[in-house]
C-alpha positions as CSV (number, residue, x, y, z in Angstrom):
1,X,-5.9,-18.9,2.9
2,X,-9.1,-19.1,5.5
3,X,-9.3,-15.7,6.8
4,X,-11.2,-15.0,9.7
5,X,-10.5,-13.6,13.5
6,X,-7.1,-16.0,14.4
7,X,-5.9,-15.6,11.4
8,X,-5.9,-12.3,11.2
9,X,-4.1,-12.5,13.9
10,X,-1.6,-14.7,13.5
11,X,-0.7,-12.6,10.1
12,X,-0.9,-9.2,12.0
13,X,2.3,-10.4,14.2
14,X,4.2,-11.1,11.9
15,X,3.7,-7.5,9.5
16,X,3.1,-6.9,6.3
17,X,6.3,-8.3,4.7
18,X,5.6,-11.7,6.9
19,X,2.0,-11.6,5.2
20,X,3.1,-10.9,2.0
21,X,5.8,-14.1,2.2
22,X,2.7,-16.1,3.9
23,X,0.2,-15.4,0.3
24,X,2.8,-16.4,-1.7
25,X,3.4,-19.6,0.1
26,X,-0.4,-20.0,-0.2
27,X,-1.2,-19.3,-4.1
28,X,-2.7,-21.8,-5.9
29,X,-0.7,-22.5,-9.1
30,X,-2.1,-25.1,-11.7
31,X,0.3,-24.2,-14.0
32,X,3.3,-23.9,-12.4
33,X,3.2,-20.3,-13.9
34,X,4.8,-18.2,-10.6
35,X,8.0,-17.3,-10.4
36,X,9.1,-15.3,-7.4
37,X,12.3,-13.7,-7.5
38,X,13.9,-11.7,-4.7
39,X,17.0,-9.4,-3.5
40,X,18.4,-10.9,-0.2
41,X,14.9,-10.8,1.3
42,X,14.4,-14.3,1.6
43,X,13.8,-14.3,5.5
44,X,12.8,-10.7,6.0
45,X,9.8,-11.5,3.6
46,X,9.2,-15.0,5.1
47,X,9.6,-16.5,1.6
48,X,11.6,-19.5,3.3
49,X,8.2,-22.2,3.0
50,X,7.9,-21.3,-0.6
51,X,11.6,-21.8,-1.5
52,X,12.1,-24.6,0.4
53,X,9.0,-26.4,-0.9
54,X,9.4,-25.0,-4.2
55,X,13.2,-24.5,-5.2
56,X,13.1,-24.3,-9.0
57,X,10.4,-21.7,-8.9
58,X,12.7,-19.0,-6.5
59,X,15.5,-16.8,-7.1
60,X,17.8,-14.8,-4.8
61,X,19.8,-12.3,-6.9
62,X,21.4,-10.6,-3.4
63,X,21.6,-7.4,-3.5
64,X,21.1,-6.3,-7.0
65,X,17.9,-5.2,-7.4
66,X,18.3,-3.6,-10.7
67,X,19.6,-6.9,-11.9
68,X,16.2,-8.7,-10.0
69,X,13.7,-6.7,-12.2
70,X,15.3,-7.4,-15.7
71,X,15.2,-11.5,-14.7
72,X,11.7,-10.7,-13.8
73,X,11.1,-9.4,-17.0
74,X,12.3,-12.1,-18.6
75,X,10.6,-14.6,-17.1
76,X,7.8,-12.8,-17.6
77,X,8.0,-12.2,-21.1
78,X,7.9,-16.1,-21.5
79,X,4.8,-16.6,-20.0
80,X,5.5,-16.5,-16.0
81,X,3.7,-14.4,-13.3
82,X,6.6,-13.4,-11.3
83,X,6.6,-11.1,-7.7
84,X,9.5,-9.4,-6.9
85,X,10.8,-8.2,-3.6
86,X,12.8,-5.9,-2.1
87,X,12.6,-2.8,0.4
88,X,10.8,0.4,-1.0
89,X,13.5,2.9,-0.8
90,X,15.3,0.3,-3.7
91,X,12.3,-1.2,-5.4
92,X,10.7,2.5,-6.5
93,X,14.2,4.5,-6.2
94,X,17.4,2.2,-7.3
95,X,15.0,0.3,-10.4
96,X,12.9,3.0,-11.5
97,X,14.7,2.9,-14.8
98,X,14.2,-0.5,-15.3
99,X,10.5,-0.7,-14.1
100,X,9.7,2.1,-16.3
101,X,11.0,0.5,-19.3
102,X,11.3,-3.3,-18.6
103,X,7.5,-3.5,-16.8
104,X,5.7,-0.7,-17.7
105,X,6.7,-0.5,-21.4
106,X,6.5,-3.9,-22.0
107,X,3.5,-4.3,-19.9
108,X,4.7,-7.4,-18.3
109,X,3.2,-9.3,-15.6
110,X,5.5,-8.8,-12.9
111,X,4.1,-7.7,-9.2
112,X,6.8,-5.5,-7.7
113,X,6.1,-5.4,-3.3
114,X,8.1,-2.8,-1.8
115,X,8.7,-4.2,1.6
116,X,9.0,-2.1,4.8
117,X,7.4,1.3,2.9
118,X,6.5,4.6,5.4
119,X,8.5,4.3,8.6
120,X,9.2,0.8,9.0
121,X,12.7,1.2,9.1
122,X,12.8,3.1,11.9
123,X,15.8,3.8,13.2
124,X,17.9,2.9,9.9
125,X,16.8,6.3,9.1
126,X,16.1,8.1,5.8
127,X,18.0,5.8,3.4
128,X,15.3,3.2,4.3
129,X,12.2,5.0,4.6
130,X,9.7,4.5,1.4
131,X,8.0,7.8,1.5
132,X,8.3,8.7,-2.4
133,X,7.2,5.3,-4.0
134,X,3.9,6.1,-4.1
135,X,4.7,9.0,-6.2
136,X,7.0,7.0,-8.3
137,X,5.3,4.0,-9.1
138,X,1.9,6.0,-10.3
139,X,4.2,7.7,-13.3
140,X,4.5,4.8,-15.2
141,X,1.9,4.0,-17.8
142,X,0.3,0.4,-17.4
143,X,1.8,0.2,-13.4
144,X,-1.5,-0.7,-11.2
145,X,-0.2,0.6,-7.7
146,X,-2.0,-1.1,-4.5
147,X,-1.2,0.2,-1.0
148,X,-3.0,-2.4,1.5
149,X,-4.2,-1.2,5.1
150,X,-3.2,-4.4,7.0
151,X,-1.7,-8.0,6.8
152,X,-4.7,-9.1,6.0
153,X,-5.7,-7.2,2.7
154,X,-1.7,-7.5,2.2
155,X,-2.9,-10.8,1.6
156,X,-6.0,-10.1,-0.2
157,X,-3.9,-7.7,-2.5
158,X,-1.3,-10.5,-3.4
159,X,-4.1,-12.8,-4.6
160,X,-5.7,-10.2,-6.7
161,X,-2.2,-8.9,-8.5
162,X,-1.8,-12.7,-9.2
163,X,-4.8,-12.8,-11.2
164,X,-4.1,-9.2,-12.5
165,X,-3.1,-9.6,-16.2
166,X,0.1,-6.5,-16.3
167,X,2.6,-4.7,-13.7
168,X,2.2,-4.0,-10.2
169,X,3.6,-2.5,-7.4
170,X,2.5,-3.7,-3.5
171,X,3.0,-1.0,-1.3
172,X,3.5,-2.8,2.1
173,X,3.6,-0.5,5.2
174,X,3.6,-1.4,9.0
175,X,5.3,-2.9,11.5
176,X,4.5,-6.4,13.4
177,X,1.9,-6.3,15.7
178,X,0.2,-3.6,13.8
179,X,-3.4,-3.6,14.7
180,X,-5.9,-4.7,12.3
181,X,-8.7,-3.3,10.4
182,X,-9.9,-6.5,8.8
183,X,-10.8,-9.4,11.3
184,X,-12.7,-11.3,9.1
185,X,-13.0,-12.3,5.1
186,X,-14.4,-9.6,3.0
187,X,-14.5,-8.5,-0.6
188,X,-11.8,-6.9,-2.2
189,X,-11.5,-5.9,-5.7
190,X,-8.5,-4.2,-7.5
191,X,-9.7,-0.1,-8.0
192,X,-12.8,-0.5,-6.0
193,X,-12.3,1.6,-2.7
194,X,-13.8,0.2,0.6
195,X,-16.1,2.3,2.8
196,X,-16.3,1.7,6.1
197,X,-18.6,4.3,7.6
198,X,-20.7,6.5,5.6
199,X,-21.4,10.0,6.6
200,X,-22.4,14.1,5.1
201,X,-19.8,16.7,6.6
202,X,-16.4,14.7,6.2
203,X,-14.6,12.4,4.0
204,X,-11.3,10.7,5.7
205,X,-10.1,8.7,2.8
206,X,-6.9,6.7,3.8
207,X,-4.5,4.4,2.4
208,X,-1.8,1.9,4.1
209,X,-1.8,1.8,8.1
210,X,-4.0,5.2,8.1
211,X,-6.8,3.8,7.7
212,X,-6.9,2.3,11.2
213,X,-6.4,5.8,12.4
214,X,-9.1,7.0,10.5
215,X,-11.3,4.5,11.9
216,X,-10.2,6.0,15.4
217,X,-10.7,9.3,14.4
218,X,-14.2,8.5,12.9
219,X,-15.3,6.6,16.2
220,X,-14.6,10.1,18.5
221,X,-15.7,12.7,15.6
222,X,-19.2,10.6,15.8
223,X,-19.3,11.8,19.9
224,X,-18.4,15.4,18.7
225,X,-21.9,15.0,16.1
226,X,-19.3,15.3,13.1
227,X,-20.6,12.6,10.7
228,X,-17.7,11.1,8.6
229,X,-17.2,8.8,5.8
230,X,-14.2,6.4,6.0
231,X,-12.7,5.2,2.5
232,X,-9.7,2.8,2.4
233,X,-8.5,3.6,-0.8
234,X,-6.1,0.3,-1.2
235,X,-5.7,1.0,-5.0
236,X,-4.1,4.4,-5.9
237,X,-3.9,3.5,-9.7
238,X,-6.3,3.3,-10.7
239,X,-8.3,5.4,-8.3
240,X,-12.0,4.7,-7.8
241,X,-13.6,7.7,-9.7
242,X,-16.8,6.3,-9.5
243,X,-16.7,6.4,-5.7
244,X,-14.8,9.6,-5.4
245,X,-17.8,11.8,-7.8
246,X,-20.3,10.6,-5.1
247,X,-18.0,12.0,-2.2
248,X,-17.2,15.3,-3.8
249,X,-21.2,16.1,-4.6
250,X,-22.3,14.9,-0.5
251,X,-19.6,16.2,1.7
252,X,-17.9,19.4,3.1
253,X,-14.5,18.6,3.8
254,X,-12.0,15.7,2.4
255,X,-9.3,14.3,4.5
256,X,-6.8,12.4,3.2
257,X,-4.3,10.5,5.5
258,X,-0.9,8.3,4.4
259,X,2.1,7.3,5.7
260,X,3.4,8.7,2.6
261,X,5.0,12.7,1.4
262,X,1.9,14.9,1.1
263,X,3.9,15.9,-2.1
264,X,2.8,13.0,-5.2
265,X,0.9,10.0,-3.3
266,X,-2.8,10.0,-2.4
267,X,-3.7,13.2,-1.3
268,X,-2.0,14.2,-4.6
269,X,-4.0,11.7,-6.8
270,X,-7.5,12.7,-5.5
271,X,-6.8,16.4,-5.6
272,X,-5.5,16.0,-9.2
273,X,-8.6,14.3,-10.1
274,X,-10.9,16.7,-8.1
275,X,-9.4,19.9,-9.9
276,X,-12.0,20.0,-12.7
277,X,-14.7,20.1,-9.9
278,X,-15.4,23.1,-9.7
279,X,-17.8,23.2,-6.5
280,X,-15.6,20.2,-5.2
281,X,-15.2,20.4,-1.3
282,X,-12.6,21.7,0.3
283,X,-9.0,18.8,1.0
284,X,-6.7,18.7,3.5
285,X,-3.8,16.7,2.7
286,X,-2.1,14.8,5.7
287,X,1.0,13.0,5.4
288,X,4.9,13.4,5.4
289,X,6.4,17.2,5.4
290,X,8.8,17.4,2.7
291,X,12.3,17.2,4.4
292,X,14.2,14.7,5.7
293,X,13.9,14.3,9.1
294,X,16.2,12.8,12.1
295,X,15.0,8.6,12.6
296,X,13.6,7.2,15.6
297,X,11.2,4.3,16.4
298,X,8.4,4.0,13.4
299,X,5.8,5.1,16.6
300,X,7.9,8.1,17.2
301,X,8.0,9.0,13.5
302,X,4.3,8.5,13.3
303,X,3.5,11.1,15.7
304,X,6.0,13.5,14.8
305,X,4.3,13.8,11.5
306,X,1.0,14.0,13.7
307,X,-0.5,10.6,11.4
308,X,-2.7,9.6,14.7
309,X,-5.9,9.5,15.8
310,X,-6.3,12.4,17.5
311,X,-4.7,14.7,15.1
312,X,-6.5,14.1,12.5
313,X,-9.7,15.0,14.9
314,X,-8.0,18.0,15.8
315,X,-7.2,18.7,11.9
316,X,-10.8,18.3,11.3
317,X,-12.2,20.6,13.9
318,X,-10.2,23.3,13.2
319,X,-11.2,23.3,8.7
320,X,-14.9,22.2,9.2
């Protein structure tokens, strides 16, 4: 797929779960080695141009997502690449069992994208909101777990689990018209964090739509002379370590923003790795409280968890 400024464009209407449908239907497949097998997401995940120009290579189990992963599986264990979809809540919750032992056990190459993760499913409420998968998905020995920040490294993310040799889960978050942080073609590597601003006093690193927000929140820290780092840390598992030690030695203060529980995702996985620091900055851990709370619109949940701009510039001011 050309990226650049209308296509990123095109894909950012349509959300995450329309990007996600629009790599597949673009991956390059010499071998006739992909498989793509889904639970009555056909049309949500805009997987209707693959199947219809590729039949034989899709299949739609309904609503049996438990049963979805263990054809996966076996497909995979005879060679295939296979992506699986399904919403969040039931991809990380329903078939943890059967990713833990199936995938990760077996270490199969099957790539797992929870569709409509965070607050996407706004006003179905709490049964549909994936704000535990991160958690889950990072338990499981061998599971690489990729959270992208847009449609557009949605995109970048499904070409790199295809050429990833294992299990992986696609953590897709957003809604359709979300705005974009990538506008044009850029590098993107599986564990390698991106950094788009590079500052002393404060890290924000982000995952999923945050790091659009913490882009914000950089631009109007900058007037308020508070120099920040931004990290889009796309891959949660692995982490980038390497990236991560150089932050930990330079700054005063870590951030870290997700549309995600604070308990178990990424403000869990740095601080976990930052423990044996012992002069390691000070982290503040923005995300989900842990409760369930009453639905509304995904913009209303958003700021009732205060996952904006300006909070997080308010946050900032009031630990620095």
């Amino acid at each position: 797929m050309l990226i650049n400024s209308e296509t990123t464009a095109q894909l950012s209407r349509m959300s995450s779960r329309g990007a996600f449908g629009e790599a597949i239907n673009d991956i390059k497949d010499p071998d006739n080695k992909i498989m793509v097998v889904a639970a009555d997401v056909i049309n949500s995940a805009r997987l209707n141009n693959y199947a219809e120009r590729n039949p034989e290579k899709v299949i739609n189990v309904g609503i049996s997502e438990q049963n979805m992963i263990g054809i996966a599986a076996g497909l995979a264990n005879d060679g295939y690449t296979v992506f699986c979809s399904t919403f969040a809540p039931f991809a990380s919750m329903r078939c943890f069992e059967q990713i833990r032992s199936q995938l990760g056990y077996m270490n199969l190459n099957v790539k797992v994208a929870g569709l409509l993760s965070g607050f996407a499913g706004g006003t179905f409420g709490n049964t549909h909101y994936g704000l535990e998968d991160l958690a889950i998905m990072r338990t499981i020995p061998n599971m690489t777990v990729l959270s992208p920040a847009d449609c557009t490294e949605t995109v970048k993310a499904v070409q790199a689990a295809a050429e990833h040799n294992g299990p992986v889960y696609i953590r897709l978050t957003g809604v359709p018209g979300q705005p974009p942080v990538y506008k044009e073609d850029f590098a993107y590597k599986i564990g390698k964090a991106i950094v788009h601003s590079e500052g002393t006093d404060v890290a924000i690193i982000a995952t999923g739509t945050m790091v659009y927000e913490a882009i914000r929140a950089s631009r109007a820290l900058t007037k308020k002379e508070i120099s920040t780092t931004v990290v889009d840390m796309h891959t949660i598992k692995p982490l980038d370590t390497e990236l991560l030690d150089k932050i930990f030695k330079t700054h005063k203060l870590i951030v870290t923003v997700e549309e995600h529980s604070k308990i178990g995702g990424l403000g869990a996985a740095v601080a976990e790795y930052k423990a044996v620091f012992p002069d390691a900055p000070k982290q503040i851990i923005m995300g989900i409280p842990d409760e369930f709370l009453k639905a509304g619109s995904y913009t209303y949940m958003l700021a009732k968890c205060g996952l904006s701009a300006p909070n997080i510039v308010k946050i900032i001011q009031e630990n620095i």
